[in-house]
LOROLUM-317565 format. One record per residue: residue number from 0; residue in one letter; x, y, z of N, C-alpha, C in turn. Coordinates in steps of 0.1 Angstrom, whole numbers, m for minus. Layout:
BEGIN
NULUM seq type   n_X   n_Y   n_Z  ca_X  ca_Y  ca_Z   c_X   c_Y   c_Z
NULUM NUM    A     X     Y     Z     X     Y     Z     X     Y     Z
...
This chain:
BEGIN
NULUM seq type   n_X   n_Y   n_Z  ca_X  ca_Y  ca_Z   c_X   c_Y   c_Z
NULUM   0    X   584  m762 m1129   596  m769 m1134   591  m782 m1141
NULUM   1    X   600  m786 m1154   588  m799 m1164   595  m810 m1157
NULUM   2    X   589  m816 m1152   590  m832 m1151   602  m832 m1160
NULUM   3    X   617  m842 m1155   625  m851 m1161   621  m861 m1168
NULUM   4    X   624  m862 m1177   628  m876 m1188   630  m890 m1183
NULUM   5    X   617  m898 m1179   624  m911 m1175   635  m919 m1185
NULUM   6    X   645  m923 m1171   661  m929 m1174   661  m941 m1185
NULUM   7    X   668  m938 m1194   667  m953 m1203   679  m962 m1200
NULUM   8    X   668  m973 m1195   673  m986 m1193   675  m998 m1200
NULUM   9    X   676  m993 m1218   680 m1002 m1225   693 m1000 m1225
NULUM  10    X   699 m1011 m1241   713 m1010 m1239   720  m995 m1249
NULUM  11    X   722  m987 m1238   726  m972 m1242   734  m974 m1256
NULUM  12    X   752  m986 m1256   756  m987 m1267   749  m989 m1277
NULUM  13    X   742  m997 m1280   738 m1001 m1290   729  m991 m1297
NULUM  14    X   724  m983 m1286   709  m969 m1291   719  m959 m1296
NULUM  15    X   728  m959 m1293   740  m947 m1299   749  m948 m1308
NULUM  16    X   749  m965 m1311   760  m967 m1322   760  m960 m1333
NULUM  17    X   770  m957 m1339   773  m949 m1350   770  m937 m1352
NULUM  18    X   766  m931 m1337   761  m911 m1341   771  m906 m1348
NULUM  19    X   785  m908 m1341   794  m899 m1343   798  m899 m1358
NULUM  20    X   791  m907 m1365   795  m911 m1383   785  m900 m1387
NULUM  21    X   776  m902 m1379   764  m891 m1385   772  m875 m1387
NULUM  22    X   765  m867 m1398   766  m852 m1396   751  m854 m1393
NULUM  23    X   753  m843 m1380   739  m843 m1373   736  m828 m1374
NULUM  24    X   741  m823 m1384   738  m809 m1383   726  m805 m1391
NULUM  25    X   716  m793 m1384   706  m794 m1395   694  m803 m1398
NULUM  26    X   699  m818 m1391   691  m831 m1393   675  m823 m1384
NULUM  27    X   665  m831 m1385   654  m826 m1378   653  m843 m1374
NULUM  28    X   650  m843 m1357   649  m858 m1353   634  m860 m1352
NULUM  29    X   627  m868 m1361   615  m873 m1364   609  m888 m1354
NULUM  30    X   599  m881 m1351   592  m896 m1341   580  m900 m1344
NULUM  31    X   582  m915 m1343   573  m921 m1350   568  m929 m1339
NULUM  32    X   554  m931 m1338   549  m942 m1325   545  m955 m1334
NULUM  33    X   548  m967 m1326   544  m978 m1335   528  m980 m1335
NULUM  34    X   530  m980 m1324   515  m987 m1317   501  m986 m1326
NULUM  35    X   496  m996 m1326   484  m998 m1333   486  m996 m1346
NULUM  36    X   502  m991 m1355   501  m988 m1368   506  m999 m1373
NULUM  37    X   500 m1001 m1390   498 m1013 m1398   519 m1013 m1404
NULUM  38    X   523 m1024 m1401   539 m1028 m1403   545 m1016 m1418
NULUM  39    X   540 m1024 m1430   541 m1017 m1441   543 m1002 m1442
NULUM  40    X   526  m997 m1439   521  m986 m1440   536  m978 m1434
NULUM  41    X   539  m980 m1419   543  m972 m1415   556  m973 m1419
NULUM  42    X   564  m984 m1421   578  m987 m1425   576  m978 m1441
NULUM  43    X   568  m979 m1450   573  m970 m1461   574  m954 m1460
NULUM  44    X   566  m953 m1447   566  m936 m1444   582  m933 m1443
NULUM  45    X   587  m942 m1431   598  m942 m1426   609  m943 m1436
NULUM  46    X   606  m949 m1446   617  m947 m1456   617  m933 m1465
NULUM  47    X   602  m931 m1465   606  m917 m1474   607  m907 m1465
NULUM  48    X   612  m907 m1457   618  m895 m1447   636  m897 m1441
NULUM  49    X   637  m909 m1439   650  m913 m1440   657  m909 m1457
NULUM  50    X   655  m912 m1466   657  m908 m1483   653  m894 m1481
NULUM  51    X   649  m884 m1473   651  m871 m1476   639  m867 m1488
NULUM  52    X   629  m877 m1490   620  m876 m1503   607  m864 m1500
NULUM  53    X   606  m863 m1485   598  m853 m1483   600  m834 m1479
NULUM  54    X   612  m837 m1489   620  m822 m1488   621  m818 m1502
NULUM  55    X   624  m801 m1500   625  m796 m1515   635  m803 m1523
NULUM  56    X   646  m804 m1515   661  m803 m1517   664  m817 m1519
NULUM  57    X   656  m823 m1525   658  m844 m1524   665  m844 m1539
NULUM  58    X   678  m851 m1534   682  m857 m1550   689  m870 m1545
NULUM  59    X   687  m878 m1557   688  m890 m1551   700  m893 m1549
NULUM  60    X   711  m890 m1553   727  m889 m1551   730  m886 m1539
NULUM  61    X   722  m876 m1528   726  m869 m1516   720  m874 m1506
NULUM  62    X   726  m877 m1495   720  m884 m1483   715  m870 m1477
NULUM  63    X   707  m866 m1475   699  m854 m1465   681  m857 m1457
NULUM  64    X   687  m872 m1456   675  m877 m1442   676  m873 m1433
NULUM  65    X   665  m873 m1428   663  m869 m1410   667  m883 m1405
NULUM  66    X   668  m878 m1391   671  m891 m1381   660  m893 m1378
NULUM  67    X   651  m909 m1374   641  m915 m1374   642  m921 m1362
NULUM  68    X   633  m915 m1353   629  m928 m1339   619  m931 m1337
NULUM  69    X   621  m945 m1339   607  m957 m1338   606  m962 m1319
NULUM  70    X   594  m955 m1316   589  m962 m1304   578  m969 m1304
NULUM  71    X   579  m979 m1295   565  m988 m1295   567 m1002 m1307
NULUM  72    X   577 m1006 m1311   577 m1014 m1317   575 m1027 m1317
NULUM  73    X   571 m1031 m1304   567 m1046 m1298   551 m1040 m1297
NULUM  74    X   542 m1029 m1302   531 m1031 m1305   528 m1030 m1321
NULUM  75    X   532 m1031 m1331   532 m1030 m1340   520 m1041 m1343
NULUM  76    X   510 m1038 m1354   499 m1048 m1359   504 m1047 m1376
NULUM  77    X   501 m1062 m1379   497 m1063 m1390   487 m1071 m1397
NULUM  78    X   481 m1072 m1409   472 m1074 m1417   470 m1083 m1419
NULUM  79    X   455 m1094 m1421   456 m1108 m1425   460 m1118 m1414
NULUM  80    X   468 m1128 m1422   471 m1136 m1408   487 m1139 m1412
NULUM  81    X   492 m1126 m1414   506 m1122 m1414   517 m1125 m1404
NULUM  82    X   510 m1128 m1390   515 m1126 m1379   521 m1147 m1379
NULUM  83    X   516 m1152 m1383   516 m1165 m1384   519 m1174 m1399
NULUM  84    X   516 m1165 m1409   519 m1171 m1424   535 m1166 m1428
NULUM  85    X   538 m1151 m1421   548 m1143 m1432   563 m1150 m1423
NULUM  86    X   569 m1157 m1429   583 m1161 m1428   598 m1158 m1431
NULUM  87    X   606 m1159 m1422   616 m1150 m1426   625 m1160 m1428
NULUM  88    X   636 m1158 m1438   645 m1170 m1442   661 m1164 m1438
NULUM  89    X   669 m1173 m1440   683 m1169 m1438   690 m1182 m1438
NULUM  90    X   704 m1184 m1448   712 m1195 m1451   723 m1186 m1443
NULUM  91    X   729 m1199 m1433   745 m1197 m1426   751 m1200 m1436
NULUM  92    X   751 m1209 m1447   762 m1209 m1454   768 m1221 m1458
NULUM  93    X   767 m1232 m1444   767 m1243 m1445   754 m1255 m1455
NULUM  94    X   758 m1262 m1461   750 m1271 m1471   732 m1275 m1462
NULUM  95    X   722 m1274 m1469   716 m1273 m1456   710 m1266 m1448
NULUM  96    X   718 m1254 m1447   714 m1250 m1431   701 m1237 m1439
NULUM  97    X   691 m1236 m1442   683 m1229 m1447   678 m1228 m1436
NULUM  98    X   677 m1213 m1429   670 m1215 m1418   657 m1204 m1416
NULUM  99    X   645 m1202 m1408   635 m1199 m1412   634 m1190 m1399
NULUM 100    X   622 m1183 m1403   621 m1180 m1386   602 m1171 m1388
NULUM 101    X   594 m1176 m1382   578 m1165 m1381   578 m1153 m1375
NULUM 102    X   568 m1148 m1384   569 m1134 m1375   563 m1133 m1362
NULUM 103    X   558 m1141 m1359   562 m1143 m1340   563 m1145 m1334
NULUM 104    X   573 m1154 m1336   585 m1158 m1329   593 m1141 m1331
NULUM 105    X   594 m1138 m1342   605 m1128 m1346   600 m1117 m1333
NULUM 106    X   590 m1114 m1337   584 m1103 m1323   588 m1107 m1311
NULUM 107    X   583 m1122 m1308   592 m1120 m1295   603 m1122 m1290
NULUM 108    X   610 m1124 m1301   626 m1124 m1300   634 m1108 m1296
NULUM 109    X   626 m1108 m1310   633 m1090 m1312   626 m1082 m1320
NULUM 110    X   615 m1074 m1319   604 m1066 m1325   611 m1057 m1332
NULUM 111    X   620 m1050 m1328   625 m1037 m1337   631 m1047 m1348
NULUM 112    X   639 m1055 m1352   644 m1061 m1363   634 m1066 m1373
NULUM 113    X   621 m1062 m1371   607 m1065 m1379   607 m1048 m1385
NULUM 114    X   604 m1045 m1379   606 m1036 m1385   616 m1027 m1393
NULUM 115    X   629 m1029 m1385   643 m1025 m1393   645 m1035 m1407
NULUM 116    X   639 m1047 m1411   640 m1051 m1422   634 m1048 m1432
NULUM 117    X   621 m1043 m1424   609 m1040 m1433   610 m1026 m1439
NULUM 118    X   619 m1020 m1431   626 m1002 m1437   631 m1006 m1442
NULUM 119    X   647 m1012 m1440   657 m1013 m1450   654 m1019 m1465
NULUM 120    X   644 m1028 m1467   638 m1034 m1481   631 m1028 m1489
NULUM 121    X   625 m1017 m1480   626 m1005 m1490   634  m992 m1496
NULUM 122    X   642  m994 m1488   655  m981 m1495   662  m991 m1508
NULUM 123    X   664  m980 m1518   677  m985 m1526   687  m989 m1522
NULUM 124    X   693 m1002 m1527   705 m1007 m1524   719  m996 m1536
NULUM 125    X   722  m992 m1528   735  m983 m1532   743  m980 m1515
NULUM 126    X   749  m969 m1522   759  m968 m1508   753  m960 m1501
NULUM 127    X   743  m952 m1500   738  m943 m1489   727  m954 m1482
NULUM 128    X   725  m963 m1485   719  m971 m1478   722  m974 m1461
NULUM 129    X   743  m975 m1460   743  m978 m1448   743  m965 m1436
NULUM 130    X   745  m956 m1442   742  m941 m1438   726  m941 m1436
NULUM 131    X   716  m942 m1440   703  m942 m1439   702  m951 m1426
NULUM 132    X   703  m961 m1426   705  m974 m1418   709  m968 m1403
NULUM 133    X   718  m960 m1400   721  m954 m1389   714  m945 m1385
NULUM 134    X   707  m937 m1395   698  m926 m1392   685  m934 m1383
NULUM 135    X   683  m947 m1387   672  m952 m1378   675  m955 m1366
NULUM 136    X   664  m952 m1353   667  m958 m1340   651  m964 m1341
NULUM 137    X   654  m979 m1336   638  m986 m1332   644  m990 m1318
NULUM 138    X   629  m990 m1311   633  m987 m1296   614  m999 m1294
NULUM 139    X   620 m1006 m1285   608 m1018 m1286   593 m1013 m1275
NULUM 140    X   603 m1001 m1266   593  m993 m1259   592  m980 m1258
NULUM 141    X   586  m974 m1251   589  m957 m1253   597  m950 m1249
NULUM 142    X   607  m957 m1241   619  m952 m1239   629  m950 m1245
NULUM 143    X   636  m941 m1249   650  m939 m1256   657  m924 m1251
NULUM 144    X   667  m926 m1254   679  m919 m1250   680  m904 m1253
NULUM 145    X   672  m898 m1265   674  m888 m1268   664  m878 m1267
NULUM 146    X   663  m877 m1253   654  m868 m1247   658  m848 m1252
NULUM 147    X   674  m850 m1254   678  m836 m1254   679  m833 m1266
NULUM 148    X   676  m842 m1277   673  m830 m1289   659  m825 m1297
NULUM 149    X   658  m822 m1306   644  m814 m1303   635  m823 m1316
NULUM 150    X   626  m827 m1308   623  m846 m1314   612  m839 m1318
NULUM 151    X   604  m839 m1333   590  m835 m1338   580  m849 m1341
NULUM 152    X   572  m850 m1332   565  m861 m1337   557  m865 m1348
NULUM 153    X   560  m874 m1356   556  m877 m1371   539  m878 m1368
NULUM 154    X   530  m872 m1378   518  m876 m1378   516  m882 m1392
NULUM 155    X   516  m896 m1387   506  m905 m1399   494  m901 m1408
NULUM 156    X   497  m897 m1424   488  m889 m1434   473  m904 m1434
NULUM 157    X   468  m898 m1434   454  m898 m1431   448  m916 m1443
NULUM 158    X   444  m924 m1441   443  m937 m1453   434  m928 m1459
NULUM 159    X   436  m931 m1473   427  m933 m1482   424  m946 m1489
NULUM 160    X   407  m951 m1487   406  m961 m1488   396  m958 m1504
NULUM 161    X   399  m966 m1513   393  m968 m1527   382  m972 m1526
NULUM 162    X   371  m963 m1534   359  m967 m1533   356  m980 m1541
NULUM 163    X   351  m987 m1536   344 m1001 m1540   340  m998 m1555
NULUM 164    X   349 m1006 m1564   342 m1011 m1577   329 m1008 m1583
NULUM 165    X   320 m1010 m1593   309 m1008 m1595   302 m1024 m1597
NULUM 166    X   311 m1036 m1601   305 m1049 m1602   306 m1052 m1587
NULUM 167    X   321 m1047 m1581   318 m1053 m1565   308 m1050 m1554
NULUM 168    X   303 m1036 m1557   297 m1030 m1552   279 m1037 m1553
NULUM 169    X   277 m1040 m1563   261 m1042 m1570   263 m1057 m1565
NULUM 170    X   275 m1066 m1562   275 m1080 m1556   270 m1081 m1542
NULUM 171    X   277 m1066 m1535   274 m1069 m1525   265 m1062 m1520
NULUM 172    X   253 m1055 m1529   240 m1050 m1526   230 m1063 m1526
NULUM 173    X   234 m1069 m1536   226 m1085 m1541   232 m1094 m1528
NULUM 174    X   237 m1096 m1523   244 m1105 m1510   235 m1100 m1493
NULUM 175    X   232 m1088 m1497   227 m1078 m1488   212 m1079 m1486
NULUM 176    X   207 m1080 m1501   191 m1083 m1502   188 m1095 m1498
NULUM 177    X   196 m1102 m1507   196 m1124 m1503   192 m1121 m1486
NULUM 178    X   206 m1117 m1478   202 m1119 m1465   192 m1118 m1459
NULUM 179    X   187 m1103 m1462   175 m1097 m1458   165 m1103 m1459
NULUM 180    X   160 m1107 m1474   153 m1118 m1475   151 m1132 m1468
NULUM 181    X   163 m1137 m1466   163 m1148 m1461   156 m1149 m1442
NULUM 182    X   162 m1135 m1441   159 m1134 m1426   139 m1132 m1427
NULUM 183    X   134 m1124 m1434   125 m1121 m1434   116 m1133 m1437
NULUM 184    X   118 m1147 m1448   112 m1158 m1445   118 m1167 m1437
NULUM 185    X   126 m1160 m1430   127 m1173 m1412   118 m1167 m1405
NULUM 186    X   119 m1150 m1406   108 m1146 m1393    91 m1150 m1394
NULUM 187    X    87 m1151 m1411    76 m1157 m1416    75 m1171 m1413
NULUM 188    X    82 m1177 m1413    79 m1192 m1405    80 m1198 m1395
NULUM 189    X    89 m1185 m1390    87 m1187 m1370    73 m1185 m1368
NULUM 190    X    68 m1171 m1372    50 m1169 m1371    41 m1181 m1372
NULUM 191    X    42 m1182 m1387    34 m1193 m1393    33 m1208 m1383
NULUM 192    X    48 m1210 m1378    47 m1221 m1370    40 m1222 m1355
NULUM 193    X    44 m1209 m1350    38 m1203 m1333    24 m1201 m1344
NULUM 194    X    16 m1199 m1355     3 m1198 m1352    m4 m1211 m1350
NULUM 195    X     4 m1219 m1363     1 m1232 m1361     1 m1242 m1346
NULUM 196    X     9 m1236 m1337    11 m1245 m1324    m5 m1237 m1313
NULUM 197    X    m7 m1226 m1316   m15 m1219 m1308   m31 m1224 m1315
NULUM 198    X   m31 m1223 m1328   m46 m1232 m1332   m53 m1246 m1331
């Protein structure tokens, strides 16, 4: 008999708001793990599966996204020194009141809203936008509620990293030699000096 589903002890309403708006027919529920994956990288995946872009049948008029669950989202990494430079803004309204907020503080306020911003700013602003928006569930740990439908886990397509330039490349063959060199007349004058102390 399989092992039960550990009980989710987040807040159930909020993980379920808006299903019943959903047509959930047909949908395929897609899972995404955060952990260790780069913010961007993985939030643009997330949008072109929510947009329905990785199907025959994509037109951009018709909402036929999958439903998206984000687990692991309080491990999310990002690039640089992102985690302390990239700033989030927002005016209440009042004269003034320009208010700011880092991304981590934002993480440890509320991780999944790092990432829900960082999906939604990439969908088109039109009306299937707020329909898309529902289709996402971010879940800050690996717990979530929908143990009973038949959840396929997303695998992350493989980086392709761009091969190095041909001037960048020959800079850092010359950077490479300098060292080398350099190290080889320290090791030449460590000698020279230990012969000098021993004669």
């Amino acid at each position: 008999m399989a092992a039960a589903p550990p009980a989710f002890t987040g807040n159930l309403k909020k993980a379920l708001a808006g299903l019943r708006r959903i047509n959930l027919d047909g949908l395929r529920w897609r899972v995404f793990d955060a952990k260790g994956q780069v913010l961007g990288r993985l939030a643009s995946q997330i949008a072109v599966v929510l947009q329905g872009k990785d199907k025959p049948t994509y037109a951009p008029h018709v909402e036929n996204g999958d439903m998206c669950i984000v687990l692991n989202a309080k491990d999310i990494s990002v690039t640089g020194r992102k985690m302390t430079d990239k700033i989030y803004y927002w005016h209440t309204g009042y004269i003034g009141h320009l208010k700011e907020r880092r991304l981590k503080d934002q993480m440890e306020k509320d991780p999944t809203e790092v990432i829900r911003k960082a999906v939604l700013r990439m969908l088109p602003r039109n009306r299937l936008r707020d329909d898309r928006d529902r289709k996402l569930r971010i879940f800050s740990g690996d717990e979530h509620p929908f143990h009973d439908r038949p959840l396929e886990p997303f695998v992350m397509p493989p980086r392709q990293v761009r091969e190095m330039r041909p001037r960048a490349r020959r800079a850092l063959v010359r950077a490479q030699k300098k060292e080398q060199a350099k190290r080889a007349k320290e090791e030449e004058d460590a000698k020279n000096a230990k012969a000098d102390v021993s004669a």
